[in-house]
N, C-alpha and C positions, 0 to 999 in steps of 0.2 A: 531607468532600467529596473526591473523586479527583481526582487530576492526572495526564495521560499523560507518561510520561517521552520518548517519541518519539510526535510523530505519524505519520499514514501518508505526507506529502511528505517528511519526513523518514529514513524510513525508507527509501525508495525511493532518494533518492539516494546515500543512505551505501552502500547494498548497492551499485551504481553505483561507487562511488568506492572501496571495497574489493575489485570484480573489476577494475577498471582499474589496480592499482595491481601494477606491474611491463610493464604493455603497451606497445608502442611504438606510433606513430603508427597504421601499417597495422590493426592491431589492433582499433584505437580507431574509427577510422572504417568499420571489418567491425561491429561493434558497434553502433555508430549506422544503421550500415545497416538490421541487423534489428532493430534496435526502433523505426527508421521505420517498416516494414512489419509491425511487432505495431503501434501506432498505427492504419495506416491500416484492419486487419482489426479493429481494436476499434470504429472509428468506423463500418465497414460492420455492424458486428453488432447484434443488438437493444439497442436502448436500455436503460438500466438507473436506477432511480430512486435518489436521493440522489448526492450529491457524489461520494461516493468507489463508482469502478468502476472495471471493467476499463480503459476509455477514458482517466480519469484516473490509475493507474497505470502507461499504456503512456505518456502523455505527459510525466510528472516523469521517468519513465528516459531518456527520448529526448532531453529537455532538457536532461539532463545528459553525457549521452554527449556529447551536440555541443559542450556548452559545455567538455569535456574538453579536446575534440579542440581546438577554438578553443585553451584555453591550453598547450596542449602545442605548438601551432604558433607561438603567439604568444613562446612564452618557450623557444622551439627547446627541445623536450626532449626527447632520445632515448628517453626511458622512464620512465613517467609515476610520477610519486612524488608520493602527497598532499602530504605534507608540503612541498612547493614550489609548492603552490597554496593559492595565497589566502584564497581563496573558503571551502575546507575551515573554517582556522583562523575567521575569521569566524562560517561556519555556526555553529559547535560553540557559540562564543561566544554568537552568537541565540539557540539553542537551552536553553541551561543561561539566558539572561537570562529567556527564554518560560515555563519551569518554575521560577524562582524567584516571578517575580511571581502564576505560577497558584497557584501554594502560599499565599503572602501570602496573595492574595484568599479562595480556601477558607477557611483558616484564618480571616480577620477576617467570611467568612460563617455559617463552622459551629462557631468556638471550636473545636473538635479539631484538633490535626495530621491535616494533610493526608495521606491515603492514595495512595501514588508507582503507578502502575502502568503494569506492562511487560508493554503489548500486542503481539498479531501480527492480521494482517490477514488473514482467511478470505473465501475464493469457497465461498456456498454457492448450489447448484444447486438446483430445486423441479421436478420435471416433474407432470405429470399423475397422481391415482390413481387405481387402476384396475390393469385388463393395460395392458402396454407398448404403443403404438401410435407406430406409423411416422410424422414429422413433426407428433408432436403437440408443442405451444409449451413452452421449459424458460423457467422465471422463474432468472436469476441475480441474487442480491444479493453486496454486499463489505459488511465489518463488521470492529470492532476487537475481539477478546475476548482472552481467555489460555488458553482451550482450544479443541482442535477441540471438545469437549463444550459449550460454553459459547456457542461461536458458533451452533449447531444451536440448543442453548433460547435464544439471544437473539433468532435469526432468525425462530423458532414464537411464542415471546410478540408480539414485533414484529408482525409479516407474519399470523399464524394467528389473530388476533383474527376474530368477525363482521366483517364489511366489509375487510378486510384483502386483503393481495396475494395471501394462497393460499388463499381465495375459504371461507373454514369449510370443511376439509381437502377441498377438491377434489383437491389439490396436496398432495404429500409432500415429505420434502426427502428428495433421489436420493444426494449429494455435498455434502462440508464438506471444501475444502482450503486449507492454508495459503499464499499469495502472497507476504507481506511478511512481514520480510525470507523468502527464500527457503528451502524446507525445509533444516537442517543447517546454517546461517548464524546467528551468534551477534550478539548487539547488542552 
């Protein structure tokens, strides 16, 4: 059985917590600004089916921004250093308690060691096929894989079944790109 070694809220905020880390106050709350405003444009955009989407990735960043900014006013910081937040040490700790126990459990379900795996989170895009046509509907999904190859065939077995989202290939997939953490951003 697999175990993720980060999930995608997890993911989201460490990348969050690794570009803040040097920023002063002013900074921090420019930061928060726009990813209020990536929020509010995810929440105006097409809906997206399962948990994790654009919507919920603009909202774990923006949660986090603030709550930067909160301790970095709270604990007067000129310049934000994880390691003088709390919260960080904490997380880390959740996080490696979250992946021990998933381990355990696989393993007392499937008697093998558990298989560790280190996802990235892909936006893949579906428009119409066909010729290209002007305002026709694009289907976006988010998914966890370890390639952009992988994410494509997860998204076509998923999604490309009869009855499925991209209708027995009405739909192609246009775009597969990497979100989480951010292209060139290491875990």
């Amino acid at each position: 059985m697999s175990v993720y070694e980060y999930l995608p809220a997890e993911i989201a905020r460490l990348g969050v917590t690794r570009k803040a880390a040097g920023l002063v106050l002013g900074q921090v709350h420019a930061h928060a600004r726009h990813s209020r405003e990536r929020e509010e444009r995810a929440r105006q955009g097409p809906a997206e089916i399962l948990n994790l989407s654009e919507l919920m990735i603009a909202m774990w960043e923006c949660a986090e921004w603030e709550r930067i900014a909160y301790v970095m006013t709270e604990q007067q910081m000129p310049v934000y250093v994880p390691g003088q937040d709390p919260r960080v040490g904490r997380r880390e700790e959740q996080r490696m308690q979250r992946v021990a126990l998933d381990v355990a459990a696989a393993e007392r379900h499937g008697g093998a060691p558990a298989e560790m795996l280190r996802h990235r989170v892909y936006r893949i895009v579906a428009q119409r096929a066909g010729p290209p046509g002007g305002g026709e509907p694009r289907l976006t999904v988010h998914m966890m894989a370890s390639s952009l190859s992988e994410a494509a065939h997860r998204a076509w077995t998923v999604y490309g079944r009869p009855g499925g989202l991209y209708q027995q290939g009405a739909y192609r997939i246009a775009s597969v790109e990497q979100v989480l953490p951010q292209p060139g951003e290491l875990l």
